[in-house]
Residue, then its C-alpha position, 0 to 999 in steps of 0.5 A: x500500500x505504501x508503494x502505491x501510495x509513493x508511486x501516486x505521488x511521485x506521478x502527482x509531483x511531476x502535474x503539480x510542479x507546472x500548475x498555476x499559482x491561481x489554481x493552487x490558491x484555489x485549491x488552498x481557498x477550499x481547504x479553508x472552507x472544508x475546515x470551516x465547514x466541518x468543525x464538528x466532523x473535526x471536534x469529533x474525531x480529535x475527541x478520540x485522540x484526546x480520550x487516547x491521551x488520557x487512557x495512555x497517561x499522556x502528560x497535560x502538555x502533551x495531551x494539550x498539543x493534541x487539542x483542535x477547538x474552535x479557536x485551534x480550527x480558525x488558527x488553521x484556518x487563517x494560517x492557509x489563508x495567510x499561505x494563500x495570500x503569499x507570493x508564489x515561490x515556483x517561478x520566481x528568478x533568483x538571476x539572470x545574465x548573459x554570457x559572452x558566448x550569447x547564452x542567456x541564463x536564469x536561475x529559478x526557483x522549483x519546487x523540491x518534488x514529493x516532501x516527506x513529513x514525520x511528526x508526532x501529536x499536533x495535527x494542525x501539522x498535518x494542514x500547516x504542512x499540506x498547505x506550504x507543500x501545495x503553495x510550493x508545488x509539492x507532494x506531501x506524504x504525512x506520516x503523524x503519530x498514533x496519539x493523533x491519527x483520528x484528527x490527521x485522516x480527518x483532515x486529510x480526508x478533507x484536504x484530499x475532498x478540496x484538491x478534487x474538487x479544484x482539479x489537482x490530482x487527490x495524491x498531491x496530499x498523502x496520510x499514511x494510516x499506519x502508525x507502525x514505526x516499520x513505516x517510519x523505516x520504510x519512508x526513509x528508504x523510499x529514494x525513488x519517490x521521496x526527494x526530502x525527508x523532514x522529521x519533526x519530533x523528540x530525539x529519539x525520532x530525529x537519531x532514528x532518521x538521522x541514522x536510517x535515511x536514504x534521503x536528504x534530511x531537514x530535521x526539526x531536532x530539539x527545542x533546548x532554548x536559553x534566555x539570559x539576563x543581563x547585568x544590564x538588563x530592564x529587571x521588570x522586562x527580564x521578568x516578563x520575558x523569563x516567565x512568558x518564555x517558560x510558561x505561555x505554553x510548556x509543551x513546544x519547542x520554542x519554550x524556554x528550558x534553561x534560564x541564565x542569569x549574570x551574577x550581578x543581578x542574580x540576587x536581585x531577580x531570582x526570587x522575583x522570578x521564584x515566586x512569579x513560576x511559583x504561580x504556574x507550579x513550575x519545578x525550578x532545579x539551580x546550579x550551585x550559586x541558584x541554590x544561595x539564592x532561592x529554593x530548588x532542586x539541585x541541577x544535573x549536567x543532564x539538566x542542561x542537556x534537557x528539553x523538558x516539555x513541562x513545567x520545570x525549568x534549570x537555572x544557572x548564575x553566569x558571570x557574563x556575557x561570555x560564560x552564557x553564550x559559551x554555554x548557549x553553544x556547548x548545550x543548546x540545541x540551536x533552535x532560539x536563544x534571548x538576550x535582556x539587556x539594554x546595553x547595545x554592545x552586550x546585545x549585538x555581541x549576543x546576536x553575533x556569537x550564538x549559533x542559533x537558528x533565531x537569535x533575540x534581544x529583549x524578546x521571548x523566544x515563543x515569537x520563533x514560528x513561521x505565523x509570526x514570522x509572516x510566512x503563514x505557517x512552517x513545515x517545521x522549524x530547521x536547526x541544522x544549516x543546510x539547506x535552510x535554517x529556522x521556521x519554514x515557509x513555502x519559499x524554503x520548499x523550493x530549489x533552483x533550476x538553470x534555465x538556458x536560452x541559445x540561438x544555435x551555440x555548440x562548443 
């Protein structure tokens, strides 16, 4: 079934490449109607995936990344919307020149072919992820997790209903039924249907693809994200952005996981921020010198090296700006990483030396998703550096193409 279902959209990638940006936009404008019109249809269905949740154990965070409500189905919604409202990538001319020979070049973006997506709990990727591939002119193959499959066919089913009903061949979006990691396998070898692979979930997936793939690879790996407060900082505004960072929503990838704080204000903001994450239950565990200062658990190396997902949060007394970026770079996971400072120097020092897709000053590292930062929604977020880096959108969906004009050159 899988064979067929690859072989359907390698031949469904060579139609769509070629189709026009109005009849995909057309295409996008009916999904958000299927969404809009099926609300209940979706609610129901992303009931059993819930009640799934409970009966497995699954953590409140987790279990809240499974959740479509109306305000989630309008977030999907106004993200296809957004996507459909974009420029269409395909077709745009990175350059053009001549040559002295007489040959005329241009360089063009294309779409990549058939995406592959693997990702766990949030459904919303199933439309977030469909909606780029066809703005860009790809196929997408989804393969979510099992806490989410009742939510993921019902969309996709969706999604397939608008693609027939504007025209485009109904294999341009693929949902693969089967949860059995065996699949999961099976994609990553899949050479001659799939062009680019991008895993989106915990370690254990992204080292499981990493090692296994025949395939070019696009990981959204880890969310080990830093803010670190300056002895420069606005101590009201480190405040505000350590507690949004950490608690607006826990169980997502740009959700702060260790707190670094210089030592010249350490004693002055740590018990601030004690009993402001006392209000959201959050277990805070301290280096040495956090421990002087307020109550917590004693950190591990471990610690460091740790994307929680929930309500706990490690914390660690710096002694500037030097010794935070250094261990930004040795313990973070490349993703995002903010700076509280009012000193301009100290800031830009920041956004020069931490390697990390999205880099901040003054401002919660929630902010780095592809919604907010214009491009509608992303297929997920890169923390590698090739071929792109950070949220992506439609436009990262693309290659180039050289396309050459003679009039009867030979060499």
């Amino acid at each position: 079934m899988l064979e067929n279902m690859l072989k359907a959209a390698k031949e469904a990638s060579y139609e769509l490449m070629s189709k026009r940006s109005d009849i995909k936009d057309k295409a996008l404008a009916a999904v958000a109607s299927k969404l809009d019109n099926s609300r209940e249809l979706i609610k129901a269905e992303n009931a059993k995936d819930i009640e799934y949740a409970k009966s497995a154990g699954l953590s409140q965070a987790m279990t809240d990344r499974l959740i479509l409500d109306d305000k989630r189905i309008d977030a999907m919604i106004t993200a296809v919307n957004e996507i459909k409202a974009q420029t269409d990538p395909v077709g745009k001319v990175v350059e053009g020149y001549r040559r002295p020979n007489g040959l005329y070049i241009t360089k063009v973006k294309v779409p990549l072919g058939v995406v592959g997506i693997i990702f766990e709990s949030r459904p919303n990727v199933t439309i977030d992820a469909a909606a780029l591939c066809l703005k860009s002119g790809n196929v997408s193959v989804l393969r979510g997790g099992k806490e989410a499959i009742n939510s993921n066919k019902c969309l996709g089913r969706l999604m397939k209903d608008a693609l027939k009903e504007t025209g485009l061949p109904e294999a341009a979006v693929n949902i693969i039924e089967d949860t059995d990691r065996a699949v999961v396998m099976e994609m990553l070898k899949a050479k001659d249907y799939i062009d680019i692979m991008v895993p989106r979930g915990g370690a254990s997936l992204i080292k499981f693809c990493t090692e296994h793939s025949l395939i070019p690879l696009v990981k959204h790996d880890a969310g080990i994200c830093h803010v670190f407060i300056d002895e420069w900082a606005d101590i009201d505004m480190g405040v505000s952005i350590a507690v949004n960072a950490k608690c607006q929503r826990v169980g997502v990838c740009n959700t702060m996981e260790t707190l670094l704080v210089h030592n010249a204000v350490a004693s002055k903001i740590l018990p601030l921020l004690e009993k402001a994450y006392a209000e959201y239950n959050v277990e805070l565990r301290g280096c040495e010198r956090t421990r002087k200062i307020i109550k917590c658990v004693p950190a591990t190396e471990e610690d460091w090296r740790t994307e929680y997902l929930d309500y706990i949060l490690s914390i660690k007394v710096v002694d500037g700006l030097d010794d935070a970026v250094n261990h930004i770079n040795k313990y973070g996971s490349q993703h995002s990483e903010s700076i509280v400072t009012e000193n301009y120097t100290n800031s830009e020092r920041f956004l020069d030396r931490v390697d990390a897709a999205a880099v901040y000053v003054n401002a919660s590292t929630r902010w780095t998703d592809g919604g907010e930062f214009g491009l509608g929604a992303e297929i997920g977020i890169s923390t590698q550096k090739l071929h792109c880096r950070g949220p992506m959108g439609a436009d990262d969906l693309t290659t180039t193409k050289y396309r050459i004009y003679g009039s009867g050159q030979i060499k």
